[in-house]
C-alpha positions, 0 to 999 in steps of 0.5 A: 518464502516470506509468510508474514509480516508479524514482528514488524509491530513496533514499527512506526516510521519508515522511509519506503516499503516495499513487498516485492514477489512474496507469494506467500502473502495474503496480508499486511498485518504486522504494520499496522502501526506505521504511520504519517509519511512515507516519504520514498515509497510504497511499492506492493509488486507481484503478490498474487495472494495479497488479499488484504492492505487494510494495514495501511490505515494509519499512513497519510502520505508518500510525498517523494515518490510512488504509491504502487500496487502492481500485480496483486491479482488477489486483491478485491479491495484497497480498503486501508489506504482511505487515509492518504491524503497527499502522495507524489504519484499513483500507480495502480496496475495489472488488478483485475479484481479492482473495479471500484476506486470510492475507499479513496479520500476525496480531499487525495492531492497526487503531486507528479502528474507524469 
């Protein structure tokens, strides 16, 4: 099972990511440098350790398509997505440590109303 994201650190763009069923992950780090639009996706799905997305910072949008987090029940914080600014949809589910959206930019346009 997937431990880590390290050796990812040079990547600076991507058309999607996806973290899917690694329950082994408590962090993002690794990513750090990916940046600006992600433009078919970020799906965060059925992570129970994920603890930290902080990772996150430096992305500005997902213009295409979904910014998910799903089934992260470790998850206590979004602090790393403060940064985005324009996404096509937002899905935020099954997080019951979440009880507080303020980490996200006043100025977020969401797209896709459906």
């Amino acid at each position: 099972s997937l431990t880590s994201l390290s050796g990812l650190d040079s990547l600076h763009s991507a058309l999607n990511f996806y973290v899917w069923v690694c329950s082994s992950i408590t962090s993002l780090n690794g990513i750090n440098q990916l940046r600006g639009d992600i433009p078919y996706g970020i799906s965060l799905w059925a992570n129970p350790n994920l603890t930290d997305v902080s990772a996150l910072q430096n992305i500005t949008a997902v213009t295409n398509a979904k910014f998910e987090i799903n089934d992260c029940s470790s998850l206590s914080n979004l602090n790393g997505i403060q940064n985005l600014n324009n996404i096509s949809a937002l899905w935020l589910t099954n997080l019951p440590l979440i009880t507080n959206l303020s980490v996200f930019n006043t100025a977020l346009n969401i797209t896709n109303s459906n």
